[in-house]
N, C-alpha and C positions, 0 to 999 in steps of 0.2 A: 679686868674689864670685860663684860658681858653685855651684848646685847643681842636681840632678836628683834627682827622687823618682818610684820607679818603685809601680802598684799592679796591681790586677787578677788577682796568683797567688789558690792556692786549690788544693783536692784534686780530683781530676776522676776518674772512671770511663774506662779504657779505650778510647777512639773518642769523647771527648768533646772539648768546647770550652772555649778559653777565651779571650779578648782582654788582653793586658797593653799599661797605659800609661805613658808614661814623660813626667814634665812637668819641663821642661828651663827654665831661669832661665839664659841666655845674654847674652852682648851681642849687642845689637838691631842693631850696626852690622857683624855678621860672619857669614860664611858656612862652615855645618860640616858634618864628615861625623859622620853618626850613625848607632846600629847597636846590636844586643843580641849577649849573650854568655852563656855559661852555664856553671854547675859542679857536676858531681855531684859526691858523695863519695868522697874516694879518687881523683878523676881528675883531669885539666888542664882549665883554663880553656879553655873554644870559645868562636870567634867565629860565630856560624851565621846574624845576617845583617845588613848594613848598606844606608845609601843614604848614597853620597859624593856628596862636595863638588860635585859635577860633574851631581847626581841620579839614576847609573845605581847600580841594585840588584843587592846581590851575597847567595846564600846559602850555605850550606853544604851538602855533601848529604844530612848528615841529614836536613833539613829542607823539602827540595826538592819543591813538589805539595804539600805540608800546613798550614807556616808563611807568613804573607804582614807584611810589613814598608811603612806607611806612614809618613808624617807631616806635621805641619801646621804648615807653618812659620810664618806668620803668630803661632801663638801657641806654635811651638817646643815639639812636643809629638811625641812617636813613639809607634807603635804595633805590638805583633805580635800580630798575630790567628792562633791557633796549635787546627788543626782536627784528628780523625783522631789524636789525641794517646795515644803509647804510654809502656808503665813507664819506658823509654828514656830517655824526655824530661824525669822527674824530676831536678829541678837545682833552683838557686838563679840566677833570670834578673837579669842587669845589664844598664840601657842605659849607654850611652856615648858621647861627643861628642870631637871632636877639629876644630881649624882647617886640621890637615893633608887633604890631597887625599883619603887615603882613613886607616880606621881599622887601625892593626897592634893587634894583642895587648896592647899598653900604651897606651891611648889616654890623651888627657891630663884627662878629667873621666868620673869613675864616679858612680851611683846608688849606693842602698845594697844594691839587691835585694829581688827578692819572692821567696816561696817557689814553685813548682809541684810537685805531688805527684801522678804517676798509678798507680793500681792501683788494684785490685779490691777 
């Protein structure tokens, strides 16, 4: 049994903040790679940023200098603290987890999603 429940979306103003978290229910005896993804309307799913199995950080470059991706693994929790946030970035943000080395585009456990909403 797996789940992930991700919070912290929200509507934001233009050059605003916002921190999403993602609280992961994993097995305690395994090591994964973990990461956020997004999806606007009408477009394909992005991966924009992970930390693999390995703990080096990968982002997209959308998001490169604005987005910052942690986590706490002890209690298996991610975070994207997500600054400088334009209309762009309006999506529906997924974490996701995977036992493989690093995450592709189908990873093997999703969130359900938060909303993020930027404009004026």
């Amino acid at each position: 049994q797996v789940h992930m429940v991700e919070s912290g979306g929200g509507s934001v103003q233009p050059g605003g903040s916002l921190r999403l978290s993602c609280a992961a229910s994993l097995s305690s005896d395994s090591t994964y790679s973990m990461g956020w993804f997004r999806q606007a309307p009408g477009k394909q799913r992005v991966g924009i940023a992970q930390i693999n199995r390995d703990g080096r950080m990968y982002y997209d470059d959308s998001v490169k200098g604005r987005f910052t991706i942690s986590q706490d693994n002890a209690k298996n929790t991610l975070y994207l603290q997500m600054n400088s946030l334009k209309p762009e970035d309006t999506a529906m943000y997924y974490c996701a987890a995977d036992r493989r080395r690093i995450l592709t585009i189908t990873p093997t456990y999703w969130g359900q999603g938060t909303q993020v909403t930027v404009s004026s």
